[in-house]
C-alpha positions as CSV (number, residue, x, y, z in Angstrom):
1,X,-53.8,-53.6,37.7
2,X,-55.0,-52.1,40.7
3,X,-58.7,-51.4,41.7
4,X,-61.7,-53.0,39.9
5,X,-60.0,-52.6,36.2
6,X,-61.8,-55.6,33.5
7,X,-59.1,-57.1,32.1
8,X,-60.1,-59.3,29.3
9,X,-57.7,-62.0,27.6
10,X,-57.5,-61.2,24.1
11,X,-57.4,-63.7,21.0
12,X,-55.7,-62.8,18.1
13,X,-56.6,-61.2,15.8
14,X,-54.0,-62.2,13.1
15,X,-55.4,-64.5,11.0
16,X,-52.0,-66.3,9.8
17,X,-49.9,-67.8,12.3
18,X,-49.1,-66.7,15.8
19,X,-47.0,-64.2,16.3
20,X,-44.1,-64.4,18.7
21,X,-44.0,-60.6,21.1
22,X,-41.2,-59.6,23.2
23,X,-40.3,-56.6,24.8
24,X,-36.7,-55.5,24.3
25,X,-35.5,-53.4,27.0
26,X,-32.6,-51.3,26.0
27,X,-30.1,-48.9,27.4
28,X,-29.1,-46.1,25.2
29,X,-25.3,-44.5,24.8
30,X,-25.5,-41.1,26.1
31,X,-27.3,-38.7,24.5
32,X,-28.1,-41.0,21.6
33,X,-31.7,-41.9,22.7
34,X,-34.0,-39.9,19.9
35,X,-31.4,-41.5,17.2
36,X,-31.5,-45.1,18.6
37,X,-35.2,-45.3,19.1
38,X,-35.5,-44.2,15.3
39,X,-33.2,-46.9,14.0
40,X,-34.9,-49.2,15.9
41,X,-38.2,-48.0,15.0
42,X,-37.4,-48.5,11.2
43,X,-36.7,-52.0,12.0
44,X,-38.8,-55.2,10.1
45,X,-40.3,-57.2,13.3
46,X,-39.7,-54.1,15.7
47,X,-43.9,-52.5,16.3
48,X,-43.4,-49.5,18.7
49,X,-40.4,-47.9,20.3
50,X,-41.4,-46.0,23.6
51,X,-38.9,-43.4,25.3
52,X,-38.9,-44.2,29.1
53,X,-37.8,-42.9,32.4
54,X,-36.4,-44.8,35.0
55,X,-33.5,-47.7,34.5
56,X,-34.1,-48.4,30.7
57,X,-34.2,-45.9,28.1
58,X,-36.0,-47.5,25.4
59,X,-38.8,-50.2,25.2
60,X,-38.9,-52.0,22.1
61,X,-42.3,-53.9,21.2
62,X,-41.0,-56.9,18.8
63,X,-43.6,-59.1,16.8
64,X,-41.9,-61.7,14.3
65,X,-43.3,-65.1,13.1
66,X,-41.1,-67.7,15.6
67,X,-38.7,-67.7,18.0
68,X,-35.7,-68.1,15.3
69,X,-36.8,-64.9,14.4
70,X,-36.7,-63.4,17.5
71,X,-33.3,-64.1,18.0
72,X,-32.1,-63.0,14.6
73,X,-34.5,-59.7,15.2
74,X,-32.3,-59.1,18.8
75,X,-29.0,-60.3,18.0
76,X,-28.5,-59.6,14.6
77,X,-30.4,-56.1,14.3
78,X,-31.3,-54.5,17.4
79,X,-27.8,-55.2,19.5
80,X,-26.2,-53.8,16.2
81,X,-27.6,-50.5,16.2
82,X,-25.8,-47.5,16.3
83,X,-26.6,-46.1,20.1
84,X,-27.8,-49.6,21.9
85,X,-25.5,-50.0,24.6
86,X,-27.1,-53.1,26.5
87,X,-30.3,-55.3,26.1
88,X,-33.0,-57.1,28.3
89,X,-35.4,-59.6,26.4
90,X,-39.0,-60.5,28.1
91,X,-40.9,-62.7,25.8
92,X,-44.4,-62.5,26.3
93,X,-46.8,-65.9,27.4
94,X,-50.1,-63.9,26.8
95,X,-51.9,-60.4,25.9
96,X,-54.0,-58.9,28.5
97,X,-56.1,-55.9,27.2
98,X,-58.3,-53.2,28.0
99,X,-58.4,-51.4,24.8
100,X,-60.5,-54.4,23.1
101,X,-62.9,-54.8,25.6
102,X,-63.7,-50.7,25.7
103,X,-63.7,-51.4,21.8
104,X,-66.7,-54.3,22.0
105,X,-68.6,-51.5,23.7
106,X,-68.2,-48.9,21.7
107,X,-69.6,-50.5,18.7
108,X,-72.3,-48.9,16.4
109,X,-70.9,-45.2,18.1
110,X,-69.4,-42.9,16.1
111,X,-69.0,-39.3,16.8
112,X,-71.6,-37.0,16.3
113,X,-74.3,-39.7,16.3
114,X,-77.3,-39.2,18.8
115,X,-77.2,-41.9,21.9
């Protein structure tokens, strides 16, 4: 982050067991990208599917139960979609985020109330 940004580590907040997240970079066949990120979107363990510029075409946001399920989640689903042409896997060590910590503050505010 550049600049003075608070970055807070976050714990989960899913109650159950942890949850393994990767982020599934993927390269789309040619003019199949809105298709693709759709299939992959309708995907059990797949979270969010972002449309990207740049070398990638697709950024997959994968959350499953263990790392057995990761694989089966990437090789056995995602690299069988219609569309993917080529994969990159990152799995994530921890989860840095802003959005919780603008969250804690904003507490006990809700539009339209007086300050």
């Amino acid at each position: 982050l550049c600049g003075a940004a608070t970055v807070r580590l976050c714990s989960p907040r899913w109650e159950g067991p942890e949850l393994v997240t990767a982020i599934v970079l993927v390269t789309c066949e040619v003019d199949q990208t809105p298709e693709t990120a759709q299939a992959l979107a309708d995907l059990d363990g797949v979270s969010e599917v972002y449309s990207v510029a740049g070398d990638w075409d697709l950024v997959t946001v994968v959350r499953v139960g263990d790392h057995d399920d990761l694989a089966a989640t990437v090789t056995e689903h995602i690299r069988k979609v219609k569309g993917v042409e080529t994969t990159r896997t990152l799995i994530a060590f921890r989860t840095y985020s802003r959005h919780d910590l603008d969250q804690m503050f904003s507490v006990g505010f809700e539009a339209g109330q007086p300050d």
